[in-house]
C-alpha positions as CSV (number, residue, x, y, z in Angstrom):
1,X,-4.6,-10.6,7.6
2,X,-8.7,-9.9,7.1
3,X,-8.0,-6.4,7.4
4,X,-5.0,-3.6,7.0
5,X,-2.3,-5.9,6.4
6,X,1.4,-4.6,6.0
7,X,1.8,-5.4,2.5
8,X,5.5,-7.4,2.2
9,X,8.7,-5.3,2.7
10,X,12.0,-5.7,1.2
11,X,13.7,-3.0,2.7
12,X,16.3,-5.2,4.3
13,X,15.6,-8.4,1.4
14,X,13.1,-9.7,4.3
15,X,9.6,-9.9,4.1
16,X,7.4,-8.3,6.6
17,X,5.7,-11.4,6.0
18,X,1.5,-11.9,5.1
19,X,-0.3,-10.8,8.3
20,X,-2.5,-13.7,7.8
21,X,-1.3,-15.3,10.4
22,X,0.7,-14.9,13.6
23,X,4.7,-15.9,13.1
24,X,6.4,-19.2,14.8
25,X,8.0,-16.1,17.7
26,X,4.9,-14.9,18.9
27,X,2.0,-17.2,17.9
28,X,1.8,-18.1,21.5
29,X,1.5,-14.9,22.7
30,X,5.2,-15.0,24.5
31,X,6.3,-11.9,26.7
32,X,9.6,-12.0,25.3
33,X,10.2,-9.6,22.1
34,X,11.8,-11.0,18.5
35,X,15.2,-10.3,17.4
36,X,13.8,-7.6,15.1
37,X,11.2,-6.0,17.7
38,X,14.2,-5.5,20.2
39,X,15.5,-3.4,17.4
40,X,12.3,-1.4,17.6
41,X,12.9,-1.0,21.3
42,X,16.2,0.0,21.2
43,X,15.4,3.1,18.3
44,X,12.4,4.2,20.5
45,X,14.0,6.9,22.5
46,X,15.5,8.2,19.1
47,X,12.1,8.2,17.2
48,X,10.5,9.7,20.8
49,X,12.8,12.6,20.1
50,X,11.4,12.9,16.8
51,X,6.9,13.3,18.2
52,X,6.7,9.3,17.3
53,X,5.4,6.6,20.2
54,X,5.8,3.6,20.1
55,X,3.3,1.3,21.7
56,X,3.9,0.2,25.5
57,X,5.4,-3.2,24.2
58,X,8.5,-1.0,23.3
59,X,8.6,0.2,26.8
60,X,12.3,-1.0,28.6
61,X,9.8,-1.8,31.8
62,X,7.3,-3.2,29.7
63,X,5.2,-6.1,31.3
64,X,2.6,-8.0,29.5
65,X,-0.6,-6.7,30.6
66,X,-2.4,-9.9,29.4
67,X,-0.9,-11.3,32.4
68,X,-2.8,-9.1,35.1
69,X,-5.8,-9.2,33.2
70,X,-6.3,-12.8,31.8
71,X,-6.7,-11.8,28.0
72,X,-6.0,-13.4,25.1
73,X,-2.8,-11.7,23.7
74,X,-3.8,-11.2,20.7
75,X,-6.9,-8.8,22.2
76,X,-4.4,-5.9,24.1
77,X,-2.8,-3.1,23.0
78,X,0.7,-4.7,23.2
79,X,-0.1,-7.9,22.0
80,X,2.3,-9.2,19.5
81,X,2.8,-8.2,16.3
82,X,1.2,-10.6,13.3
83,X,4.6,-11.2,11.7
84,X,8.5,-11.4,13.7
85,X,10.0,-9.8,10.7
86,X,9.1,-5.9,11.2
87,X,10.4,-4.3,9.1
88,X,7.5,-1.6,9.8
89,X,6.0,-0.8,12.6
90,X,2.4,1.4,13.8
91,X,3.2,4.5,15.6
92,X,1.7,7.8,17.4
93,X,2.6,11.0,16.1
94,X,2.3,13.8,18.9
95,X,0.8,16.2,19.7
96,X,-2.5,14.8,19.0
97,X,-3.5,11.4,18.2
98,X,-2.2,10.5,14.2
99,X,-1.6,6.6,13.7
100,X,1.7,6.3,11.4
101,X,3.7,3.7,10.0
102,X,7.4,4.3,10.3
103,X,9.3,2.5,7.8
104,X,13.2,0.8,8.8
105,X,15.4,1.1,4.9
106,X,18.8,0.0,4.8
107,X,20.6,2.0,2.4
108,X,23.2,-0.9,1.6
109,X,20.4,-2.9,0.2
110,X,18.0,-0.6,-1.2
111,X,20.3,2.9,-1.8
112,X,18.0,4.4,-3.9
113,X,14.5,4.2,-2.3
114,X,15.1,7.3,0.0
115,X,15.9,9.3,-3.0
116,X,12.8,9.1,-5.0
117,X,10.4,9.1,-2.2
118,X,12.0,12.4,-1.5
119,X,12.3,13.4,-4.9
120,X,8.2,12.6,-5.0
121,X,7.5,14.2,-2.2
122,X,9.3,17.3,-3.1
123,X,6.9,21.1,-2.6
124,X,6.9,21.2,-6.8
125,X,5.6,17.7,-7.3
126,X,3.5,16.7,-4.0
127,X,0.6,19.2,-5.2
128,X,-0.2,17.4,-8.2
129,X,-3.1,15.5,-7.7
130,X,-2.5,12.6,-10.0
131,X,0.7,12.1,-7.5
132,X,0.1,8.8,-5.9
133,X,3.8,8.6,-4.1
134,X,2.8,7.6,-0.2
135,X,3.6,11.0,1.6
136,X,6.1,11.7,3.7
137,X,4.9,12.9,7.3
138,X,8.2,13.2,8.6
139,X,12.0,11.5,7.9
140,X,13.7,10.1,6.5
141,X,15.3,10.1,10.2
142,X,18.8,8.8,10.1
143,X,19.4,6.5,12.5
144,X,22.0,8.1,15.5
145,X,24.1,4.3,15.7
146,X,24.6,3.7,11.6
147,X,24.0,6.2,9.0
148,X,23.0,3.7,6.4
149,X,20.2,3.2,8.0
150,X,17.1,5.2,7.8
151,X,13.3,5.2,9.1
152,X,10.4,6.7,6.9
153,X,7.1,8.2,8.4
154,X,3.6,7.5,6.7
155,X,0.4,7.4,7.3
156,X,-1.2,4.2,8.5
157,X,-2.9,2.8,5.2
158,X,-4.8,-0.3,4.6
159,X,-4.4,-3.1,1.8
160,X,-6.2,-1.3,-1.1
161,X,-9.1,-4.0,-1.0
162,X,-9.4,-4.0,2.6
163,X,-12.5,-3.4,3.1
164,X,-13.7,-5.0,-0.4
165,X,-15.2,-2.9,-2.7
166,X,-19.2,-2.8,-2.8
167,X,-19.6,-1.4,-6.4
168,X,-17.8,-1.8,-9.9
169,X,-17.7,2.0,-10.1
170,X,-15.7,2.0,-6.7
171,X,-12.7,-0.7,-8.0
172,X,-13.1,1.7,-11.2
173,X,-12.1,4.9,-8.9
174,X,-9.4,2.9,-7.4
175,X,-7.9,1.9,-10.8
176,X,-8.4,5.0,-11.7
177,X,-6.0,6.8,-9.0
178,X,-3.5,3.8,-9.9
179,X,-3.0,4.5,-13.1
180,X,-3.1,7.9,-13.3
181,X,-0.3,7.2,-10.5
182,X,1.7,5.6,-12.2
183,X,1.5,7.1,-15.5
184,X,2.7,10.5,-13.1
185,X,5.9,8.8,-12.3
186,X,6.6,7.8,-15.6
187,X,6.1,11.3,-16.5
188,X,8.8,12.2,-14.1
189,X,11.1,9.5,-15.3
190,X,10.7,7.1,-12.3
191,X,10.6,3.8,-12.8
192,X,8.4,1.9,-10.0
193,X,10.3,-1.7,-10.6
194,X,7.8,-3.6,-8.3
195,X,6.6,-7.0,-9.7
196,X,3.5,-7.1,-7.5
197,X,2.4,-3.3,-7.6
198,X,2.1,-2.2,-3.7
199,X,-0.6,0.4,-3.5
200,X,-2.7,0.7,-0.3
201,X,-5.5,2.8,0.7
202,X,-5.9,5.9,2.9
203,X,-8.3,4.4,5.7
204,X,-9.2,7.7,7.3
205,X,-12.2,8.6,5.5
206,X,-13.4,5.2,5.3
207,X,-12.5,4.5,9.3
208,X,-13.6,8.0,10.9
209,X,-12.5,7.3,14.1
210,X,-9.6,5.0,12.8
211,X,-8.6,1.3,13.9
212,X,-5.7,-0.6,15.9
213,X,-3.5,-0.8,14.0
214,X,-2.1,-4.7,15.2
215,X,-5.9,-5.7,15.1
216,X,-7.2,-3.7,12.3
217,X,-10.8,-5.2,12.6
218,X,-10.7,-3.6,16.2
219,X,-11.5,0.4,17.0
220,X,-8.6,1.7,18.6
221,X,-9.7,1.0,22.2
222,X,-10.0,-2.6,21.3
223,X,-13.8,-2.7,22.5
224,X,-15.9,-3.1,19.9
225,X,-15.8,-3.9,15.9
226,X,-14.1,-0.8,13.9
227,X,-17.3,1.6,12.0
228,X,-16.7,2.3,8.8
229,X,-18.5,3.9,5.7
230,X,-18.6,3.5,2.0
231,X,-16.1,4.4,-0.9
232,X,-19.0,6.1,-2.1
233,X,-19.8,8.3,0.6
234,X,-16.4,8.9,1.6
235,X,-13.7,8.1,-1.4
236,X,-10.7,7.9,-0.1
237,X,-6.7,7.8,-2.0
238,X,-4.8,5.0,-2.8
239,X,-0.9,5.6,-2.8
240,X,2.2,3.5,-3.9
241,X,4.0,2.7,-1.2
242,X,6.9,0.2,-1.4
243,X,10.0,2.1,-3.5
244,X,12.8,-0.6,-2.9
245,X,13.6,-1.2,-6.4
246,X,12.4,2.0,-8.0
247,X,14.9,4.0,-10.0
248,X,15.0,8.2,-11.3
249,X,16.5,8.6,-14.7
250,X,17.6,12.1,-15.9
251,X,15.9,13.6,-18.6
252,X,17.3,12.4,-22.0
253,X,19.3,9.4,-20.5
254,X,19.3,5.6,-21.3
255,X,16.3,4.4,-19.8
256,X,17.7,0.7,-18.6
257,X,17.7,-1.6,-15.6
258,X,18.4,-5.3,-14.3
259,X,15.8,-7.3,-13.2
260,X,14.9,-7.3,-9.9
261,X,16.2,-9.7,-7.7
262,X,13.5,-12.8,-8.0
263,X,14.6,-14.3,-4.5
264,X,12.7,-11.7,-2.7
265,X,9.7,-12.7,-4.3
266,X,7.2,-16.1,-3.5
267,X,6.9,-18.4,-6.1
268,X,3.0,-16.9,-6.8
269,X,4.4,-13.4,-7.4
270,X,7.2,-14.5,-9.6
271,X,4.6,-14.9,-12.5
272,X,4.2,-11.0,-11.9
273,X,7.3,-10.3,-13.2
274,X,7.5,-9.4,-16.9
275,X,8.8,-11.7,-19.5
276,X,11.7,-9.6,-20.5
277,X,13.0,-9.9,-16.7
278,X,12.6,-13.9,-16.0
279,X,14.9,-16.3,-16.0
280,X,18.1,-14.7,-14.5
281,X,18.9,-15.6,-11.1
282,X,22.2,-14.5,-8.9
283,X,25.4,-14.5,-10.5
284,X,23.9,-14.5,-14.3
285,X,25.0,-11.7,-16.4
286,X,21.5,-9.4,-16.4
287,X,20.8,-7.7,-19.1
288,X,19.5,-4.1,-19.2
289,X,16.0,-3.5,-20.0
290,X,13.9,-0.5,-20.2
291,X,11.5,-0.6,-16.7
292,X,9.2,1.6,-18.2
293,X,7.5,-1.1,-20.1
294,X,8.2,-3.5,-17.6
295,X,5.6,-1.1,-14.9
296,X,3.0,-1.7,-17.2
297,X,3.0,-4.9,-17.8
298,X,3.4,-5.3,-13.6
299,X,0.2,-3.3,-13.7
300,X,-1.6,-4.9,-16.3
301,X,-0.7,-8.4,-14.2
302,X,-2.5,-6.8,-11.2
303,X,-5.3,-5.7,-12.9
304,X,-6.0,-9.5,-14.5
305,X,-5.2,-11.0,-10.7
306,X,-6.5,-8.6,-8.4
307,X,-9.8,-7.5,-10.3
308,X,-10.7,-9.5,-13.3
309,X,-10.3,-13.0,-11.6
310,X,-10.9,-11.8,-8.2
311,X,-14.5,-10.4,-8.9
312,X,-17.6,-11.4,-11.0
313,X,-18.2,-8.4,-13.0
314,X,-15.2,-7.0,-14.1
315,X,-14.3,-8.7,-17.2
316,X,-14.8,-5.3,-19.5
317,X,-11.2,-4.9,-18.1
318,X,-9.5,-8.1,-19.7
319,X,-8.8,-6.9,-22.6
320,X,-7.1,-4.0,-21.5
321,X,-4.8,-6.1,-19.1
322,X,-4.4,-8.5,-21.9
323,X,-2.7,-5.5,-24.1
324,X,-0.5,-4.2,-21.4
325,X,0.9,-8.0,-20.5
326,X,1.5,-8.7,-24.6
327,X,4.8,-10.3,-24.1
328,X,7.0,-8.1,-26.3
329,X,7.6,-5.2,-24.3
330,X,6.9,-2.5,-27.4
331,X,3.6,-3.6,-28.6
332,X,2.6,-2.6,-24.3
333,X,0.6,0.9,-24.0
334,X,2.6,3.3,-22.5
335,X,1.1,4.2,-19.2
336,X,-0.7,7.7,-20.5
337,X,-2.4,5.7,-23.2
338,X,-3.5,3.1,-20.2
339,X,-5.1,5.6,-18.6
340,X,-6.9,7.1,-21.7
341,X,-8.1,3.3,-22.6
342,X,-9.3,3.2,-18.9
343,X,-11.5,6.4,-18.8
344,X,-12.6,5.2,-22.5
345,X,-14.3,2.1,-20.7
346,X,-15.5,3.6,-17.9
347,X,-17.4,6.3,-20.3
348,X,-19.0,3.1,-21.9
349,X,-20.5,2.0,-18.7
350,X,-24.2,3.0,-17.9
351,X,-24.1,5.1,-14.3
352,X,-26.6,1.9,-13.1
353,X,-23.4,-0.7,-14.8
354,X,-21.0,1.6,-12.4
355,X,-23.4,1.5,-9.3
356,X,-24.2,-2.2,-9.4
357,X,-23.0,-4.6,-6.8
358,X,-19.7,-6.2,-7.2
359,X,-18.6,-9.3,-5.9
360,X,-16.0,-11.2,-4.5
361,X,-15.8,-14.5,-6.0
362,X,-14.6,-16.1,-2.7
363,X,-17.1,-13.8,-1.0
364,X,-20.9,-14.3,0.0
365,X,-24.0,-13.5,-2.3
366,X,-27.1,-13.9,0.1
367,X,-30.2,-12.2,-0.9
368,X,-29.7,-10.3,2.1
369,X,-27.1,-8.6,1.3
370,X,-28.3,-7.9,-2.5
371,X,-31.5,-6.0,-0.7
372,X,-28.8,-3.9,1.7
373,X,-26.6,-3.1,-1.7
374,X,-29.9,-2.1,-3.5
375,X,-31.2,0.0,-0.2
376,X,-27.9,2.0,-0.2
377,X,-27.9,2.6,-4.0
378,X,-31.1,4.3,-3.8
379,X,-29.4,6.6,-1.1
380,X,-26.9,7.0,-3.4
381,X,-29.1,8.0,-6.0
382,X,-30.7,10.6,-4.0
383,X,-27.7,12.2,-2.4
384,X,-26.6,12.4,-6.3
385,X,-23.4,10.9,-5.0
386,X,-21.1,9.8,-7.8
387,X,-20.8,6.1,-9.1
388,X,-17.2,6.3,-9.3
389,X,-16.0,8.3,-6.6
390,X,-13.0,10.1,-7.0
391,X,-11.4,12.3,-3.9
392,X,-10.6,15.9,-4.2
393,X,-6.8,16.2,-3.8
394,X,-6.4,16.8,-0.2
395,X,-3.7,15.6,2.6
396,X,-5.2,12.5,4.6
397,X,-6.3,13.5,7.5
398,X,-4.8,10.8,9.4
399,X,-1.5,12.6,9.1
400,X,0.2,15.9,9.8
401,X,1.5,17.7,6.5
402,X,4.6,16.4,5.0
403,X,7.4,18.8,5.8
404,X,9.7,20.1,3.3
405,X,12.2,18.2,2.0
406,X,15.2,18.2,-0.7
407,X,14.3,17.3,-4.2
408,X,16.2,14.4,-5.2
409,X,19.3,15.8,-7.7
């Protein structure tokens, strides 16, 4: 969707599906709930149990308030959700007011993805700043009815171009984070194994007073157009957030892996997968590969995709994602030496180069706008506000601290 879409989940090999539109079940704004969504309804007394609400549409009793009060659907509070596959779904942690996402993962598919978001999250490795693992707020609950099944807790993020970014020095910042990310987990032997990179942002410095979360444009009374500042004034964190395929090695062991299943993909993100990896489908004999090569190239894919070809201005950054794509996997960077080629070109850039406007290539260029961009950089200048903003570490304040769990043996 235009704004904080769920980014596709395999944790049960079905998407969440693109939130650009609203699915076949409840484009029509029906009062009866999917297959999946009754699933949702029949966990929320469990999750209650656990300080998580659900919204009203989750209620036993619920009744469609659209049909006392004439709305459009689409405009309430339990208006259906933008995709009939969910996989994930918004929730309020209480006491107070936090917006989370809770996360359904079926062991018997994905067995490992608990693990190394635990073993991520665990006290010795969630301080380190350069630790881009989506935190835990609470879980992973187990559900009470099958034990292979288990719900996650996050914070509510937002696609991490949602809202775009108004500066090159602000996608810089946000590459920055990424890389540094992911070079952390390789330091810690983890192997992120997904084709089409899924980091998203932390909205609550950006949003203040937060969104809905089912229409993200939307404060989170519904009434009027969500406020929002800059990455600039306010630079918020990106984290990785999708761990179905990710794998922990031990220190000193083989570092190998099969490819990951390409059914679960669409045919655009296929391309995303790295050479070494294609052409295997179900019932081939896969050969092991090292993933750790295989990340960077994912990345280096992203980088060309989602920044060089999406925006006018960023092509100082193709040759860097032209080296970590190279097709044989050990002429790639490794992930550290990404991140030192990365800070290398931003230290070439002028601090006007990093401040300038940055542009969507599917997005709008009026004058206008050029004047606003210009007006805000000269507040920039005077609040001596950094050109590519980097947070200081800190827990998103849309959440509750992670709780203590288990390291991951």
């Amino acid at each position: 969707m235009s704004s904080a879409r769920l980014r596709p989940d395999r944790s049960n090999d079905a998407s969440v599906g693109n939130n650009s539109h609203f699915s076949k079940d409840t484009a029509t704004g029906t009062d009866t709930l999917s297959v999946t969504e009754e699933r949702w309804r029949n966990i929320r007394p469990f999750l209650h149990l656990h300080q998580l609400e659900l919204r009203d549409r989750y209620k036993p009793d619920w009744t469609p308030s659209w049909k006392t009060t004439g709305q459009n659907p689409r405009d309430c509070d339990d208006g259906p959700p933008r995709s009939a596959l969910c996989a994930q779904m918004d929730a309020r942690l209480f006491p107070g007011d936090h917006l989370v996402n809770v996360k359904y993962i079926a062991s018997y598919f994905h067995p490992d993805e608990v693990g190394v978001m635990q073993y991520l999250n665990s006290p010795e490795l969630r301080s380190y700043p350069d630790n881009a693992c989506v935190p835990l707020v609470r879980g992973p609950l187990r559900d009470p009815a099958n034990s292979d099944i288990s719900y996650v807790v996050t914070p509510l993020l937002r696609d991490f171009d949602d809202p775009r970014f108004d500066t090159k020095g602000e996608a810089l910042g946000c590459l920055m984070q990424v890389f540094k990310g992911l070079a952390f987990m390789h330091r810690q032997n983890v192997a992120y194994r997904c084709p089409t990179m899924e980091f998203m942002v932390d909205p609550s410095p950006l949003y203040p007073d937060m969104f809905h979360p089912n229409v993200p444009s939307r404060s989170r009374n519904l009434q009027h157009r969500a406020e929002r500042t800059t990455r600039t004034r306010q630079p918020p964190r990106y984290y990785f957030t999708d761990f179905a395929y990710a794998a922990k090695y031990e220190q000193g062991a083989p570092r190998q892996a099969t490819p990951v299943p390409i059914s679960t993909y669409s045919e655009r993100d296929r391309e995303m997968i790295p050479p070494e990896f294609r052409g295997y489908r179900p019932g081939d004999s896969m050969p092991l590969r090292d993933p750790f090569p295989a990340d960077v190239f994912c990345l280096g894919m992203m980088v060309r995709t989602k920044f060089v070809e999406a925006y006018s201005g960023l092509e100082f950054l193709r040759r860097l994602a032209d080296d970590m794509t190279v097709l044989d996997p050990s002429q790639r960077p490794t992930m550290d030496f990404a991140v030192q080629r990365l800070e290398d070109i931003c230290s070439t850039l002028s601090r006007s180069a990093q401040r300038s406007r940055l542009v969507h290539k599917s997005g709008p260029r009026g004058f206008t706008r050029s004047v606003a961009h210009a007006l805000r950089t000269l507040r920039y200048k005077i609040s001596r506000l950094d050109p590519i903003p980097l947070p200081p570490y800190a827990v998103p304040t849309n959440m509750m601290p992670p709780a203590p769990v288990p390291r991951h043996p």
